[in-house]
C-alpha positions as CSV (number, residue, x, y, z in Angstrom):
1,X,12.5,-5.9,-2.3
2,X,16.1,-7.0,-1.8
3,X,18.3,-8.6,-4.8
4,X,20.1,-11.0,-3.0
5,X,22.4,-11.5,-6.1
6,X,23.4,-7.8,-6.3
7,X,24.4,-7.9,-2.6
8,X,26.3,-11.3,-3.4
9,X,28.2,-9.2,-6.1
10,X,29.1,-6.4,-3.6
11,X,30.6,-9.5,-1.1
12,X,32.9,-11.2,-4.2
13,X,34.0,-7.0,-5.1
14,X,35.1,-6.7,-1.4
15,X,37.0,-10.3,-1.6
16,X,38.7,-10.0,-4.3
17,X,39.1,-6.4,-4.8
18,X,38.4,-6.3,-8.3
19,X,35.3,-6.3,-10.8
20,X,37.8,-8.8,-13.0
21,X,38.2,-11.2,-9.8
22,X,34.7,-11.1,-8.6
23,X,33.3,-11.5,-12.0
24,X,36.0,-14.5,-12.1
25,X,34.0,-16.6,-8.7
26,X,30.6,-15.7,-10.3
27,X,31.3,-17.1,-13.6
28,X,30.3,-13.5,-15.1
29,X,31.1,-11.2,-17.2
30,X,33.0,-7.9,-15.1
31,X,30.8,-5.7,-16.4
32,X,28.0,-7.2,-15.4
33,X,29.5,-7.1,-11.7
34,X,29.8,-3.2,-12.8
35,X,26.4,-2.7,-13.3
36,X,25.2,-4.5,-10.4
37,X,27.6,-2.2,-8.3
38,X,26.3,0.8,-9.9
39,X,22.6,-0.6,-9.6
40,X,23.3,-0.9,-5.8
41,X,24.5,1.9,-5.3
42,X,21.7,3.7,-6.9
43,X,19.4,2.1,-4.8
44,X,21.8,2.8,-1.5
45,X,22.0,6.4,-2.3
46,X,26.1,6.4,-1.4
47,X,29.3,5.2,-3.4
48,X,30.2,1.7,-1.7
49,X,34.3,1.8,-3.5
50,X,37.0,4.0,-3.9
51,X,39.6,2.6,-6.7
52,X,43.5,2.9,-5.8
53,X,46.1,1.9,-7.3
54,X,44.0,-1.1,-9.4
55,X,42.1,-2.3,-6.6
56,X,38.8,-1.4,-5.1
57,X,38.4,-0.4,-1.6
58,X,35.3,-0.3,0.5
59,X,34.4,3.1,1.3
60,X,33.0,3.6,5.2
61,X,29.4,3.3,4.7
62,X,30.2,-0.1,2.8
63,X,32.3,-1.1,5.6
64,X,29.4,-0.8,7.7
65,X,27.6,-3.4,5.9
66,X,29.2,-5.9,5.8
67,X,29.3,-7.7,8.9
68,X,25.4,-8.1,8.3
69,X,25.8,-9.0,5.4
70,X,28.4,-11.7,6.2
71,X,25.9,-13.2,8.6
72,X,23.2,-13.4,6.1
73,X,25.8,-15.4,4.0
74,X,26.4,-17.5,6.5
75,X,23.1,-17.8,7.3
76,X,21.7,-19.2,4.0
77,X,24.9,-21.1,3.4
78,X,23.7,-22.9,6.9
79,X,20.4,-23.7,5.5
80,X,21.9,-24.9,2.2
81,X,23.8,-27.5,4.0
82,X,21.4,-28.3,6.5
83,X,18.9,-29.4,3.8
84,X,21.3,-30.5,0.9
85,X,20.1,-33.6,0.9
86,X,16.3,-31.9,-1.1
87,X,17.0,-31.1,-4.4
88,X,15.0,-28.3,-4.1
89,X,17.0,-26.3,-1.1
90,X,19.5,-24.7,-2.9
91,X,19.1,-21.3,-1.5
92,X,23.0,-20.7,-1.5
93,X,23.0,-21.1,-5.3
94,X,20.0,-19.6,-6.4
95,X,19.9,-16.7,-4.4
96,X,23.7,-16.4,-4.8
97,X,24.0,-14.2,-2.1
C-alpha cells in the first residue's frame, strides 16, 4: 500500500531542497521529513538525494519519478477543488500528497 504522505514529503524535499524547508510547508518537524525520506527509501530500494553544498539534490532514479508523481498531485489537488464545496472531500489535505 502506498503512503501518500511520505511521497508528499519526497515532493516538498525536491522543492525546497532542504529537510529544514520542507519540514517548514508541512508544518513538521525536519526530522520527521528525515525519516520519511529514509522510510521511502527503504521501501524503494535506491537513495532518492545526494547532499551538496547544503542542499539536497535528486539523484536519477528520483528524477525519474517525479513527473508521475507531479500528475498525481495535480490530480487529487483537481478533485479537491472540484468538490470543495463537501466538507468531507479534502483529499489534498488528508492524503497530503
Amino acid at each position: 500500500m502506498l503512503d501518500w504522505d511520505l511521497w508528499h514529503a519526497l515532493l516538498q524535499v525536491v522543492r525546497q531542497g532542504t529537510y529544514r524547508g520542507a519540514a517548514k510547508v508541512l508544518k513538521i518537524d525536519p526530522t520527521t521529513i528525515g525519516r520519511k525520506i529514509k522510510k521511502l527509501e527503504r521501501q524503494l530500494g535506491y537513495q532518492l538525494f545526494v547532499r551538496h553544498n547544503g542542499r539536497l539534490h535528486p539523484t536519477g532514479q528520483c528524477e525519474a519519478l517525479l513527473p508521475r508523481l507531479d500528475q498525481v498531485a495535480t490530480a487529487l489537488r483537481q478533485i479537491d477543488v472540484e468538490n470543495s464545496e463537501n466538507e468531507a472531500a479534502g483529499l489534498w489535505r488528508e492524503t497530503k500528497i
